[in-house]
C-alpha positions in Angstrom: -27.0 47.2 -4.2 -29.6 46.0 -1.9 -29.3 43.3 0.2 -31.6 40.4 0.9 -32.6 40.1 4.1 -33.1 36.6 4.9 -29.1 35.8 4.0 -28.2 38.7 6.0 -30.1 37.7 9.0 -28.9 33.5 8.4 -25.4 34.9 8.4 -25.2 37.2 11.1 -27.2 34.5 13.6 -24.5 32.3 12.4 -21.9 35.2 14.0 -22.9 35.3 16.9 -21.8 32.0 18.6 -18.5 32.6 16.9 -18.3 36.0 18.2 -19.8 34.4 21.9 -16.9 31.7 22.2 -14.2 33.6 20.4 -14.3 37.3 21.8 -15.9 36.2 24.8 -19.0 37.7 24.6 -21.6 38.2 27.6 -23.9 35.4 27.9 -26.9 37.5 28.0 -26.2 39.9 24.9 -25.4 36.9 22.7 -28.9 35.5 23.6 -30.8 38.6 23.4 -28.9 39.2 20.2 -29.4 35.5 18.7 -33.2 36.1 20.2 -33.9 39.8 18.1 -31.8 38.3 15.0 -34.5 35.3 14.7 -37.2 37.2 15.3 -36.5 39.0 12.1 -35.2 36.4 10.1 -38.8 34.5 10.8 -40.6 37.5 9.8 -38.8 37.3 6.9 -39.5 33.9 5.8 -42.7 34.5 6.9 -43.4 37.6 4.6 -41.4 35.4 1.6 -43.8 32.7 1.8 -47.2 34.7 2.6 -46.8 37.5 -0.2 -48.0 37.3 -3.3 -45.9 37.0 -6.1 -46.2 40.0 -7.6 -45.0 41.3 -4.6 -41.8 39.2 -4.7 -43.1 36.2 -2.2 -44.2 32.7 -2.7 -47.7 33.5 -2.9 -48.4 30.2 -0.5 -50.9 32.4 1.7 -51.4 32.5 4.9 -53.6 29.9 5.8 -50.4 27.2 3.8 -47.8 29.2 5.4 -48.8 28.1 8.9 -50.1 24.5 7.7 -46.4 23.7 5.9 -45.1 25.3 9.1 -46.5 23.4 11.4 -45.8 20.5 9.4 -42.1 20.7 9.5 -42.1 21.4 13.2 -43.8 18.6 14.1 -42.1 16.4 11.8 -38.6 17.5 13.3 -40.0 16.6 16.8 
């Protein structure tokens, strides 16, 4: 059975401040973890939303991918 990818990445970015403050984990390899597990769960989201739906995406494009983007950011600011 195959795995989605964007669950799997949520989940295990939401493991690693548990593993950081409960198994006292090095500063440094939480963040770089946290960093790389981010990375990939944005490329995710960002392949979901871009792709067309016959490919298994949104089919938003790019061009609404970054507009709706850079909407939420700057409304969360």
């Amino acid at each position: 059975m195959r795995v989605p990818s964007i669950p799997a990445n949520a989940t295990s970015i939401g493991v690693d401040p548990m593993v950081y403050y409960f198994l006292k984990m090095n500063a440094i390899l939480a963040f770089w973890i946290a960093y790389t597990l981010t990375r990939l769960l944005g490329a995710s989201l960002g392949d979901l939303l871009s792709q067309p739906m016959a490919s298994g995406g949104l089919g938003l494009g790019t061009p609404a991918r970054h507009f709706s983007w850079r909407s939420l950011v700057w409304s969360s600011i």
